[in-house]
C-alpha positions in Angstrom: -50.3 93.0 198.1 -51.3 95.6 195.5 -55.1 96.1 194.9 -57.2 94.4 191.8 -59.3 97.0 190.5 -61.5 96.6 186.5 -60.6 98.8 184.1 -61.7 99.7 180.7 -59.8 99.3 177.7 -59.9 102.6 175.6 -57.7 103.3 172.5 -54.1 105.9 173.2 -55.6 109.4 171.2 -51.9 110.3 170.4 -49.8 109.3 167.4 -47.7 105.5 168.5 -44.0 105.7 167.4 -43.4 104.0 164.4 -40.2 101.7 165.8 -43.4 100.6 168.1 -41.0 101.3 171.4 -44.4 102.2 173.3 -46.5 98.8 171.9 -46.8 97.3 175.1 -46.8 100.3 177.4 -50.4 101.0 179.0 -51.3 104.1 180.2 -53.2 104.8 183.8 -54.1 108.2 185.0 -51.5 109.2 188.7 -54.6 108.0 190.8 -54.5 104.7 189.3 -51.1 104.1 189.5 -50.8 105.1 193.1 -54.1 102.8 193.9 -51.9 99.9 192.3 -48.7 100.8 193.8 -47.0 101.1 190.4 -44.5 103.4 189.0 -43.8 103.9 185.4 -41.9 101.0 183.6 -43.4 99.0 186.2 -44.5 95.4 184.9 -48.1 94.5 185.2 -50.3 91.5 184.3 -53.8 92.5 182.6 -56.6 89.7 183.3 -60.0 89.5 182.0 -62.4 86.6 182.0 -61.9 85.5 178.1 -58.8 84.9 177.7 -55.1 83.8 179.8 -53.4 86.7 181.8 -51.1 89.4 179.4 -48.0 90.8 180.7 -47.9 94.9 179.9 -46.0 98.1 181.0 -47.0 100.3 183.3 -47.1 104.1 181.9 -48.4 107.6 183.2 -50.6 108.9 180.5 -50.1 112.0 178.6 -54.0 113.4 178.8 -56.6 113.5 181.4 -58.2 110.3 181.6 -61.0 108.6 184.3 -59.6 106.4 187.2 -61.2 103.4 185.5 -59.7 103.5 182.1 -56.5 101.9 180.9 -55.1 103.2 177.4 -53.5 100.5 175.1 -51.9 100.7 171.5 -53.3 99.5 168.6 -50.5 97.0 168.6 -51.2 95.4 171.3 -54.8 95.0 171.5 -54.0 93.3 168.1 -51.5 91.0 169.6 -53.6 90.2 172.5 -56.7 90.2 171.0 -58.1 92.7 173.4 -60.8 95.0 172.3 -62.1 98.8 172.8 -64.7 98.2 176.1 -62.9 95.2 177.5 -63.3 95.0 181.1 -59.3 94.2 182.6 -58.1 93.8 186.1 -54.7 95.1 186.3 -52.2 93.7 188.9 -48.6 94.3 190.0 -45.9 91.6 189.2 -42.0 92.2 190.6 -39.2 91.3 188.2 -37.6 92.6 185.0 -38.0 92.1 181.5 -36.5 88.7 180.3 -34.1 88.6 177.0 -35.2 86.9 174.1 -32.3 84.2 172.8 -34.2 83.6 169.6 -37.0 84.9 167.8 -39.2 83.8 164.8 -40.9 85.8 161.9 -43.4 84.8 159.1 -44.5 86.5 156.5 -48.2 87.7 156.8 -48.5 90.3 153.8 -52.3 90.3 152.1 -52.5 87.9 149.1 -51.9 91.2 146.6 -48.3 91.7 147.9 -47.6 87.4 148.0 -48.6 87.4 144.2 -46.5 90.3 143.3 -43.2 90.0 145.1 -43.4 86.3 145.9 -42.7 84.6 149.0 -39.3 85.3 150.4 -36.5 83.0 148.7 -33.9 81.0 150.7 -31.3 83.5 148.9 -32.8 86.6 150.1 -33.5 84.8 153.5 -30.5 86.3 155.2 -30.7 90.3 154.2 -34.4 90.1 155.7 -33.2 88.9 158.7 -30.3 91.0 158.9 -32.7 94.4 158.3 -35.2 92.7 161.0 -31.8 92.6 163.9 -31.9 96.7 163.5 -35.8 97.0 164.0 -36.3 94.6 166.5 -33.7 96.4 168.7 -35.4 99.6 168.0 -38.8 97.9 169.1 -37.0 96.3 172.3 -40.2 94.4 173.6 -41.8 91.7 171.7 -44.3 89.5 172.1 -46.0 86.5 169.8 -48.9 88.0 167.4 -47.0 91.3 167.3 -47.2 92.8 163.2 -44.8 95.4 161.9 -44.2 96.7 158.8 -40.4 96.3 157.0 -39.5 97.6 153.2 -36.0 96.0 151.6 -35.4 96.2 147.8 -38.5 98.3 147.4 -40.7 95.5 149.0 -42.9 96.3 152.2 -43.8 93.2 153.4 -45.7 92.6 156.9 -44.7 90.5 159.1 -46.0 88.6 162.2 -43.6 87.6 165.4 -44.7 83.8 165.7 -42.3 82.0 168.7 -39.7 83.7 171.2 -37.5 81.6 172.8 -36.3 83.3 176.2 -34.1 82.7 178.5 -36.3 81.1 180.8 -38.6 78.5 178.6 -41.2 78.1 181.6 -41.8 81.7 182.1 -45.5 83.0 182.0 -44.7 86.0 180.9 -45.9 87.3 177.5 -43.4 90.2 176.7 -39.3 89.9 176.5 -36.7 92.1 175.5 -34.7 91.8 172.8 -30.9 92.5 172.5 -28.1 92.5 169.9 -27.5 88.7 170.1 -30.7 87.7 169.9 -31.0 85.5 167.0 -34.2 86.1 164.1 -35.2 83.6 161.3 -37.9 83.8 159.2 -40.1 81.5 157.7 -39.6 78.2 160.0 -39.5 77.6 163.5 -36.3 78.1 165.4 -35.0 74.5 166.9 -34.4 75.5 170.3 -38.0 76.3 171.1 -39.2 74.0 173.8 -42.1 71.8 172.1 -44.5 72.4 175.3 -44.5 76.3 173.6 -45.8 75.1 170.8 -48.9 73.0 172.3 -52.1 73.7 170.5 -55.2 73.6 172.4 -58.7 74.8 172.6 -59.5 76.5 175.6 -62.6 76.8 177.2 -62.2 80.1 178.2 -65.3 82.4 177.7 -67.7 79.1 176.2 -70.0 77.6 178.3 -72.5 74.4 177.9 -69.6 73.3 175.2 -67.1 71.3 177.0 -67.8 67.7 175.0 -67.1 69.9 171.5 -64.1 71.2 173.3 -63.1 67.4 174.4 -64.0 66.1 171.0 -61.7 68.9 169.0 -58.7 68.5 171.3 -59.0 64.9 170.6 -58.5 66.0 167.2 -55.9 68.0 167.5 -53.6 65.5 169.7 -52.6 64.2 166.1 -50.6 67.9 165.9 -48.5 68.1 169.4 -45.6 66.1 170.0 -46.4 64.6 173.4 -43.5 63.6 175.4 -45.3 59.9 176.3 -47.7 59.8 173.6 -47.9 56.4 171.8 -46.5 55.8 168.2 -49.0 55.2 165.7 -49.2 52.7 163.2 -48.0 53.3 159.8 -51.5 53.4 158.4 -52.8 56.0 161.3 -53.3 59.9 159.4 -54.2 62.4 161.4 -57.6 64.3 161.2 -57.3 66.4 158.0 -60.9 68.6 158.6 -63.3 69.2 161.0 -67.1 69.8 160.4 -69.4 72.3 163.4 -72.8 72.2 162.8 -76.0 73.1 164.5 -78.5 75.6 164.7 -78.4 79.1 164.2 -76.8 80.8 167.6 -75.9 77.5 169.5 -71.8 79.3 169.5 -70.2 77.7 165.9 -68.6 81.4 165.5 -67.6 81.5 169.1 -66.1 78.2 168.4 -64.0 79.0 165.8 -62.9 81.9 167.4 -61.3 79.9 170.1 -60.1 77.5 167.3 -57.9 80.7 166.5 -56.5 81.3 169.8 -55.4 77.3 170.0 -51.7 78.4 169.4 -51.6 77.9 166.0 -48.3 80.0 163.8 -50.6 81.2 161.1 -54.7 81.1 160.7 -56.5 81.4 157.7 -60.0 82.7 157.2 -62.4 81.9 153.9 -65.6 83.3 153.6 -67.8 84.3 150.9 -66.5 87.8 150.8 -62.9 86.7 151.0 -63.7 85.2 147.6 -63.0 86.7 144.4 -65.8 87.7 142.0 -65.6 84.7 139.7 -65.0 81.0 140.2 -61.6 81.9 138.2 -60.4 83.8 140.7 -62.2 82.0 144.3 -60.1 79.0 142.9 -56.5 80.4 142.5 -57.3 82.2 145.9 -58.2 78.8 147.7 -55.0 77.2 146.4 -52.7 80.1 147.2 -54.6 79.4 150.7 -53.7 75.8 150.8 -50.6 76.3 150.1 -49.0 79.2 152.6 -50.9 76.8 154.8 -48.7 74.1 154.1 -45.6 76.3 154.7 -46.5 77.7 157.6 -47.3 74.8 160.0 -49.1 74.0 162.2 -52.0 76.1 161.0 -55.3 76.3 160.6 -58.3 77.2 158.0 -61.1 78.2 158.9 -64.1 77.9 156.8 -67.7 79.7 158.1 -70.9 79.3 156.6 -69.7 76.1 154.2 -72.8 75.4 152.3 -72.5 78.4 150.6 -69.2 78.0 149.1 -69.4 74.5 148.6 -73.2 73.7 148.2 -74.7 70.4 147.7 -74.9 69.1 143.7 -77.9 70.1 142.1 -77.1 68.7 138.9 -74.7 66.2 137.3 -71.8 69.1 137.3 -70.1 69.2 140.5 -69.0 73.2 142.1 -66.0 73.8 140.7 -64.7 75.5 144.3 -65.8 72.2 146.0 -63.1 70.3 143.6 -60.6 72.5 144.7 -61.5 71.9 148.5 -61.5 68.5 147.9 -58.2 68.5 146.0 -56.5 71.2 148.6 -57.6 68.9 151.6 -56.3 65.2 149.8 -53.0 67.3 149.6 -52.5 67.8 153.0 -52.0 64.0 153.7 -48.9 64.6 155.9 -49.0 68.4 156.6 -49.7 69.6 159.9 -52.4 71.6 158.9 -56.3 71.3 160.1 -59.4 72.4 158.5 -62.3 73.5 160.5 -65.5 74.3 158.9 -68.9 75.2 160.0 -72.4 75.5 159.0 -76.0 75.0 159.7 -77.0 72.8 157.5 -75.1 70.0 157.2 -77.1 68.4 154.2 -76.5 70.8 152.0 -72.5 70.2 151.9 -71.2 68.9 149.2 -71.4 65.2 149.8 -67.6 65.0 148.5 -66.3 66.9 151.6 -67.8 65.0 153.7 -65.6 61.8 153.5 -63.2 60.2 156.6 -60.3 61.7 154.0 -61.1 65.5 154.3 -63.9 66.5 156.5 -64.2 63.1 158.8 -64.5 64.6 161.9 -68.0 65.9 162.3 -69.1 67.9 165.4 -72.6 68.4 166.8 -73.4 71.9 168.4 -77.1 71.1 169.7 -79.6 73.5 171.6 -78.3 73.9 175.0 -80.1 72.0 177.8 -80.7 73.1 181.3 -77.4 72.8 183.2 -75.7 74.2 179.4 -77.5 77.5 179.4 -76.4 77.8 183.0 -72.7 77.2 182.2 -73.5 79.7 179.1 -74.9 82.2 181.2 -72.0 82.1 183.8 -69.7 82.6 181.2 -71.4 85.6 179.9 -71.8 86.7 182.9 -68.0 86.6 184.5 -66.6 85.8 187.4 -68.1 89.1 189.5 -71.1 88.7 190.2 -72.4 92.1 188.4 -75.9 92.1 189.8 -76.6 88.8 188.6 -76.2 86.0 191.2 -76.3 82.1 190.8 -79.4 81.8 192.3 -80.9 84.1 189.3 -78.5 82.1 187.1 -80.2 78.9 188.0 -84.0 80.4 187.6 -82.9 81.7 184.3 -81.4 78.4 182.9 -84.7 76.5 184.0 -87.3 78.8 182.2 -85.1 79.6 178.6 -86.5 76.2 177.2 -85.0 76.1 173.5 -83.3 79.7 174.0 -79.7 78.9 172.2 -76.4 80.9 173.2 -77.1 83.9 171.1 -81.0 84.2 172.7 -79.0 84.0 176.0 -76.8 87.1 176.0 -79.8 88.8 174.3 -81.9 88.0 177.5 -79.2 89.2 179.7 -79.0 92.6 177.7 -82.7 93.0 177.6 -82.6 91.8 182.2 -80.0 94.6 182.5 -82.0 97.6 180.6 -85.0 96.5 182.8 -83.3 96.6 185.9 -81.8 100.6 184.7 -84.9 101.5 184.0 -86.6 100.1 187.4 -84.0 101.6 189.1 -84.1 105.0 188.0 -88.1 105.1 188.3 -87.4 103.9 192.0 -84.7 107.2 191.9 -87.0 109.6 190.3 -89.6 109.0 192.3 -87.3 110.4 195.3 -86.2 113.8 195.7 -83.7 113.8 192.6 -84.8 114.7 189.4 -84.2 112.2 186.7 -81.8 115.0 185.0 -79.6 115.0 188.0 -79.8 110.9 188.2 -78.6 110.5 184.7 -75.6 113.3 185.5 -74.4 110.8 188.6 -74.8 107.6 186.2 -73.4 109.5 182.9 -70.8 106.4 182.4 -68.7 108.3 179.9 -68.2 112.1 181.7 -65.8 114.5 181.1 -62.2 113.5 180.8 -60.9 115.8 183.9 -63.5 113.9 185.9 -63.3 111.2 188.8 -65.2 107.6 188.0 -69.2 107.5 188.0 -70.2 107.4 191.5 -73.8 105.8 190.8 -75.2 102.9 192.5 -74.5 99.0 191.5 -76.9 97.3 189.3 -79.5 95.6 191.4 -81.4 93.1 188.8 -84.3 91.4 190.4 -86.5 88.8 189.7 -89.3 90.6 187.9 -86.5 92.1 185.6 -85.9 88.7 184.4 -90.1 87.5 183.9 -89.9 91.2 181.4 -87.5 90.3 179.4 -88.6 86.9 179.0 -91.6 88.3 177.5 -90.0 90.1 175.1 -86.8 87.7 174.0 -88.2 84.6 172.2 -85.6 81.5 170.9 -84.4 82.1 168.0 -86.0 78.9 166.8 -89.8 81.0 167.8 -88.9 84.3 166.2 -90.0 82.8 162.5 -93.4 82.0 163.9 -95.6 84.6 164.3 -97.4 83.4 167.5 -98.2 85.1 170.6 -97.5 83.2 173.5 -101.0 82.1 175.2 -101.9 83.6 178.5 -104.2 81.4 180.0 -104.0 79.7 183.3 -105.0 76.7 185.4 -107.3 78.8 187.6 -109.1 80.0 184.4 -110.4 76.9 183.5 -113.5 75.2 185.7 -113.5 71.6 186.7 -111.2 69.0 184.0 -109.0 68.5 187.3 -108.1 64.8 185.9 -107.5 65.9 182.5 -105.3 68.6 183.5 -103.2 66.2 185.9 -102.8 63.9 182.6 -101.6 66.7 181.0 -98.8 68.0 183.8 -97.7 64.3 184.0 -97.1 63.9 180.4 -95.1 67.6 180.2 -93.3 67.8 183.4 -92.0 64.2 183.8 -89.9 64.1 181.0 -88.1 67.6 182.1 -88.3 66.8 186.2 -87.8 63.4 186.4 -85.7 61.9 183.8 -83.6 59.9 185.6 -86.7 58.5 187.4 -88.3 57.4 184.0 -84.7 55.9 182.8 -84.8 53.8 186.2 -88.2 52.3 185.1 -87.5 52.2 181.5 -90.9 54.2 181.0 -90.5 56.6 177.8 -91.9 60.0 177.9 -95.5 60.3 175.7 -95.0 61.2 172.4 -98.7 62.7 171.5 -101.9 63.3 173.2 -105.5 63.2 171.8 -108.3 65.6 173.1 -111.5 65.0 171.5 -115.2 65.3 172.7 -118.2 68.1 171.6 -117.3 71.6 170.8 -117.5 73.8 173.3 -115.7 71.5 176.1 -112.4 73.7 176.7 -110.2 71.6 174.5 -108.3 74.2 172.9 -108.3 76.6 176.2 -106.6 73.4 178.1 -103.9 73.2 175.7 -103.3 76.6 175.8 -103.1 76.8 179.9 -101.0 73.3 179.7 -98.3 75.9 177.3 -98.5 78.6 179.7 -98.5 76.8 182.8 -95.2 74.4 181.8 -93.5 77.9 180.0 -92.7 75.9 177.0 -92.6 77.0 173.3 -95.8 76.4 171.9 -96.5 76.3 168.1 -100.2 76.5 167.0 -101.2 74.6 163.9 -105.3 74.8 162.6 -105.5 71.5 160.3 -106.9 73.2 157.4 -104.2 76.1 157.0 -101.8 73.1 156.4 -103.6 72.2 153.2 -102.8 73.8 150.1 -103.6 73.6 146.4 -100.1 72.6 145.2 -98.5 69.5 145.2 -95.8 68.9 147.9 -96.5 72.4 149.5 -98.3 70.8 152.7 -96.3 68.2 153.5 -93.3 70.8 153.1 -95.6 73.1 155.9 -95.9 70.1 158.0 -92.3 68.9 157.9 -91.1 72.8 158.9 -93.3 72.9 161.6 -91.6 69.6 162.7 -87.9 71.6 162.3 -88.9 74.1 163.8 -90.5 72.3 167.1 -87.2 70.2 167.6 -84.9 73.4 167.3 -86.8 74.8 169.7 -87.5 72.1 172.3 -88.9 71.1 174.7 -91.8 72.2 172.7 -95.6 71.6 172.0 -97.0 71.4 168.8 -101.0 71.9 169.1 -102.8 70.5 165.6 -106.4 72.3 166.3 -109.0 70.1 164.0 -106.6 67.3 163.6 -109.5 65.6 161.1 -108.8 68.0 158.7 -105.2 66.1 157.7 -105.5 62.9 159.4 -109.0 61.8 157.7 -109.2 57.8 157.6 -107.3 56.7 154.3 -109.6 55.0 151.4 -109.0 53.9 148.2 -110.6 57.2 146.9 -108.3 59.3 148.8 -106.0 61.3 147.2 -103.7 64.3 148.5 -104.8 64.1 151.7 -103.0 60.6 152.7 -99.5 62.3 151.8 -100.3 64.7 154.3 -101.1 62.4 156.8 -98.3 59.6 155.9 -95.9 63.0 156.5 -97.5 63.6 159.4 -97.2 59.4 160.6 -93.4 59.8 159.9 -92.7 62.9 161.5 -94.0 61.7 164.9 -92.8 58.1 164.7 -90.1 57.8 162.0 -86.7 57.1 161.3 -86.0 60.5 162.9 -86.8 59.8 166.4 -89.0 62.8 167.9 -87.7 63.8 171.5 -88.8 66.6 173.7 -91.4 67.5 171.3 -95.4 66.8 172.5 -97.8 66.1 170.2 -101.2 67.6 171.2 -104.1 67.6 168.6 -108.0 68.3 169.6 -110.8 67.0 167.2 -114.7 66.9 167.3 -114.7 63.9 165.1 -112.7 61.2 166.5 -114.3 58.6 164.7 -113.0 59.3 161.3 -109.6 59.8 162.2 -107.0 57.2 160.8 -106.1 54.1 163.2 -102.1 54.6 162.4 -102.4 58.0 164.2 -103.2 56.5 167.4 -101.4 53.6 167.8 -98.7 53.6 170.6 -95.8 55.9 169.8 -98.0 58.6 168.2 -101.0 59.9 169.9 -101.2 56.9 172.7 -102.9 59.0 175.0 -106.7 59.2 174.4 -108.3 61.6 176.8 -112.1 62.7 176.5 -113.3 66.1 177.5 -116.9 65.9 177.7 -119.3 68.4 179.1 -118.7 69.5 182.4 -120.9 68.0 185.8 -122.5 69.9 188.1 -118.9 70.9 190.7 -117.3 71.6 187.1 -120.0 74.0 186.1 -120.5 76.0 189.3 -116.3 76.6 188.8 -116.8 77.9 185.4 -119.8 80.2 186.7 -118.0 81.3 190.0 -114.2 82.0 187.5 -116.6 84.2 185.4 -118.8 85.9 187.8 -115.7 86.5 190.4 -114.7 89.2 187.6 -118.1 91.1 187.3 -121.1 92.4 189.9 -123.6 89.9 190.5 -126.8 90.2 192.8 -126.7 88.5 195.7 -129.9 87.4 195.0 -127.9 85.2 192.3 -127.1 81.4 193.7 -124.8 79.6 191.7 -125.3 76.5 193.1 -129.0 76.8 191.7 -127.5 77.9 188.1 -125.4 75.4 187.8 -128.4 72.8 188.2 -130.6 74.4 186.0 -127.7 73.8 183.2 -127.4 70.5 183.4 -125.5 69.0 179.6 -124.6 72.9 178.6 -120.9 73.0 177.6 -118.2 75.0 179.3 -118.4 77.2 176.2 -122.5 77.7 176.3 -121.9 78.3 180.4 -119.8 81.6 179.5 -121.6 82.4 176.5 -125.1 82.3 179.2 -122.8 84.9 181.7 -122.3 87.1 178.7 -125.8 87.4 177.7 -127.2 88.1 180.9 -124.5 90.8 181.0 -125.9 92.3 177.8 -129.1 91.9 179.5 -127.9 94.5 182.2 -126.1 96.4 180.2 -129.8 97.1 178.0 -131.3 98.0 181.4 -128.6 100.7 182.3 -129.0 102.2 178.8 -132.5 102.4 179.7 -132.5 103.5 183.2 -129.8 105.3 182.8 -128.2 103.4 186.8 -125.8 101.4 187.3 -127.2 97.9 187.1 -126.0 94.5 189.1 -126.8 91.1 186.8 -129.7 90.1 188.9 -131.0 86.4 188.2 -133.6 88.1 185.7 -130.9 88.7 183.3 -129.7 85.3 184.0 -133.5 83.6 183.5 -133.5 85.8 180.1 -130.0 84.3 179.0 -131.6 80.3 179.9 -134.0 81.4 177.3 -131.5 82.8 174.7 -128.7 80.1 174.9 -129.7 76.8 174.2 -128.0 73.0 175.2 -126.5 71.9 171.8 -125.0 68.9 173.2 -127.6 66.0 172.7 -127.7 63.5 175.0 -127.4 61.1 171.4 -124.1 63.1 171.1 -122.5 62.1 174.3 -123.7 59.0 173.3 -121.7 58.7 169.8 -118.5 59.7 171.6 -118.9 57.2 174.4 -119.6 54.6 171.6 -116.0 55.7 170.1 -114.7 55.7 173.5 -115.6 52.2 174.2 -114.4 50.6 170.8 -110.7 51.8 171.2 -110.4 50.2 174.7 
């Protein structure tokens, strides 16, 4: 059995022949060929992880090229949708070319040459094809997608190969040869194709986390393939006319659509804003000339990107005049096999017209991946070699993206492999090679005359990963300008029940879903810390962010409040948007009271605020994977509708720490500095009986100052001796009142 070895797809340098004879030959250096065990003329199949094997010629190439590159023609990279880089394996198949008994050609000329010359009349039909018999023999090997130019009567037109019909209907092959009784037609598709050619399908080929969308369109398309068993439907069945994608910004809706092409269709169609013309004049006789070769070239599709921008919502009582042609293009394909596929991110701002069970009635959600999605995502990046990457990797990856979409995904894997070079080639350099040298052995393009790269695999490791996480952020994050808090468990002294309320209400949700389910217990929706200043409220938050490695989005109560009308509540609701496109998030409202203040009969702006605030938590739009934390100092003149059950149900008080909690926070802070031994904590921490966690570091650091003066004086290095600490007792005073704690225990009781 021949070997399967990767190659890279790089363009031929020489002029092709213009009867494109050598379309589907690829060129491999003598080494390569040998390796493979083919000779020239030899048939080959070329495989590559995004799309079904390609059948291909073997060739000896003309110039020098490296063992691991394969030359290909313009022609057939455009046939095959194969691109400049692409990784193939190449393999060996026995057998000869099959003949072709019938072929069929469209007309695929731009829209400049359909208006000018028309399309091709019944009449004229028969000269076209008679000029096509001489240049397909010239060609010799066809295959579906291949494009060729032809000029008759002073008309170049270009057209498209779109169905062969070989001798062999099941063959797998994707080349044949044609002969001087192979039969052409143009325009429609010849009879005596098998309809099982013709099957269109979405393939999941290169898409991962995607498979329901995939189900859900092929559903949709069933209504355009003849199955041999399928049911008849009823008179008043019509098939799906349009299809809507939406979700957020990099969750795959191009990659979607780009599959949507492959789906076997005989003609796709692309609009986008730049396909337009300049004027609505012109966009609209383009979009019916659209519609219509559509129609006449079925099955087909038409793909529409970025759909709120050519057919945006009504602003005023006069509708778009390009949505009433969509609208009227799309009623007119009532019995046409032809599909529409749109997509967008923002489904709301559609024309509401389009978005009827008549035209666009089949809408398609693309959410943020979940766990197990990003792995299939990442899989499919990633191939079927392993590349450096293994599953294990894979699977530690897909659990710490939280909220990372596709796009974030094969940015990561980018960023994981540059780290991994560069740790590499420090661990190289650091040898007895010189980095100069290195980077001659890993040079991945060379000289032409020489042999493949001979450096060392790719060896990522797990650190490469936790440095690139640092620097790729969701897409969802990148719009808030928020670094990422880097404060641990171990930094905080003492709070050990109020951190494990904290873990349970984060890490059940993601751990132990199906737990939950089984008990019908719903995951907390919001959390309330409130208590003195001083007590570690906003540092526990911040450790609860690090410690889960969700996305966290900060939010200080007053910088929501603004001096014009609406703008607040349009803050608050964006913060909302942007926690649930990136869950599972938190959202931390620091000072709560300063936008949930108890509503009176004198308020004013403020209760719009908070009413936004009420809704967005526990509204009609249900809030999932998204924790509400919010930290006040005033509980007491918070409004009641905040924390009834559903919003922030769980109440937790951090008060000032006791005597075990204190000697934490002393040893955490003194563990990093030089302390006489003549220092006892234990004795420290009783002498500051009612200080907060805050006043207990703020005591360290003065004492510290205290040393620091002595050094200056002394001009020696200076320990902090339990002087300097007796001197900070004195400088720092308790500002939590026993009648304090007393208030919020008051508060404390009344809600129970």
């Amino acid at each position: 059995m021949a070997d399967v070895r990767s190659f890279t797809i790089r363009p031929v340098t020489k002029n092709a022949r213009s009867d494109l004879k050598d379309a589907f030959r690829i060129y491999l250096s003598s080494s390569s060929l040998a390796a493979l065990r083919l000779r020239a003329d030899d048939l080959c199949v070329l495989s590559s992880a995004e799309r079904p094997p390609k059948t291909a010629i073997a060739w000896t190439a003309t110039e020098n090229i490296q063992a691991t590159v394969v030359q290909t023609s313009r022609a057939l990279q455009e046939s095959y949708g194969m691109k400049v880089g692409e990784k193939v394996a190449i393999t060996k198949i026995d057998g000869a070319l099959e003949n072709i008994l019938s072929v069929n050609v469209v007309d695929v000329s731009d829209e400049e040459k359909i208006e000018r010359f028309g399309a091709i009349s019944a009449e004229e039909r028969c000269h076209w094809e008679w000029a096509l018999e001489f240049q397909l023999l010239r060609c010799e090997v066809l295959s579906k997608g291949l494009t060729f130019d032809l000029e008759l009567k002073g008309q170049r037109r270009s057209l498209q190969v779109v169905n062969i019909h070989s001798e062999n209907p099941s063959s797998s092959r994707t080349i044949f040869r044609f002969t001087d009784k192979t039969k052409v037609s143009i325009g429609a598709v010849v009879e005596e194709a098998p309809k099982s050619s013709s099957r269109i399908c979405v393939e999941p080929t290169g898409l991962g986390g995607l498979s329901k969308q995939i189900n859900d369109l092929n559903e949709s398309l069933s209504d355009l393939n003849m199955e041999p068993y399928s049911p008849v439907m009823p008179e008043f069945y019509e098939h799906s006319r349009g299809i809507l994608l939406y979700g957020p910004k990099g969750t795959g809706k191009t990659s979607l659509l780009q599959q949507i092409e492959k789906a076997g269709w005989q003609r796709v169609f692309k609009i986008g804003t730049a396909s337009l013309g300049r004027n609505n004049h012109e966009s609209e006789a383009k979009l019916r000339t659209i519609f219509q070769e559509a129609a006449r070239s079925k099955p087909s599709v038409i793909i529409i990107d970025q759909l709120d921008f050519i057919a945006p919502k009504k602003t005023s009582a006069e509708s778009s005049s390009l949505s009433s042609v969509l609208c009227e293009s799309l009623d007119a394909l009532r019995s046409a096999s032809v599909l529409v596929v749109a997509a967008t991110r923002h489904p709301n701002n559609v024309d509401d017209s389009l978005r009827t069970p008549h035209r666009l009635g089949t809408e398609i959600e693309i959410q943020v991946p979940t766990a197990q999605d990003r792995g299939e995502i990442l899989r499919a990046i990633r191939g079927p070699a392993s590349s450096g990457l293994n599953d294990e990797l894979i699977e530690l990856l897909a659990e710490k993206t939280h909220g990372y979409v596709g796009a974030d995904l094969f940015a990561l894997l980018q960023t994981i492999c540059r780290k991994a070079r560069q740790r590499q080639m420090r661990e190289h350099s650091s040898g007895n090679v010189s980095i100069s040298q290195s980077l001659e052995k890993l040079d991945l393009v060379g000289d032409e005359n020489e042999e493949a790269p001979t450096g060392p695999p790719l060896n990522i490791q797990e650190n490469d990963i936790w440095a690139a996480l640092q620097e790729i952020r969701p897409t969802a994050m990148r719009e808030v300008f928020l670094e990422t808090p880097k404060v641990r468990w171990s930094d905080i002294g003492g709070q050990h029940e109020i951190k494990k309320r904290l873990q349970q209400a984060v890490e059940r949700p993601l751990k132990h879903p199906q737990r939950m389910q089984r008990l019908n217990v719903k995951s907390k929706k919001g959390v309330l810390l409130y208590g003195p200043p001083g007590c570690s409220k906003t540092l526990t938050v911040k450790a609860l962010a690090t410690e889960a490695g969700l996305n966290f989005l900060a939010v200080k109560g007053a910088e929501i409040l603004s001096m014009y009308v609406g703008e607040s509540e349009r803050s608050l609701r964006e913060i909302f948007r942007k926690a649930r496109a990136a869950r599972p998030s938190i959202i931390f409202f620091d000072e709560i009271d300063a936008i949930a203040a108890r509503r009176s009969s004198s308020s004013s702006g403020g209760v719009n605020v908070l009413t936004t605030l009420l809704n967005e938590m526990d509204g009609i739009e249900e809030l999932r994977n998204v924790l509400v934390i919010a930290a006040t100092n005033k509980p007491d003149v918070l409004d009641p509708a905040l924390m009834r059950p559903g919003r922030l149900d769980n109440i937790l008080y951090i008060g000032p720490p006791d005597f075990e909690a204190r000697k934490e926070i002393l040893r955490i802070w003194t563990d990093k500095s030089v302390i006489h031994e003549e220092v006892d904590l234990d004795e420290l921490a009783a002498q500051t009986e009612g200080y907060s966690g805050a006043e207990l570091v703020s005591i360290c650091e003065t004492a510290g100052d205290a040393a620091l003066d002595e050094e200056d004086e002394t001009m020696q290095e200076q320990a902090i001796a339990l002087r300097h600490f007796e001197y900070a007792l004195d400088q720092v005073r308790r500002q939590i009142t026993d009648d304090v704690i007393r208030e919020y225990e008051n508060w404390r009781d009344g809600q129970k």
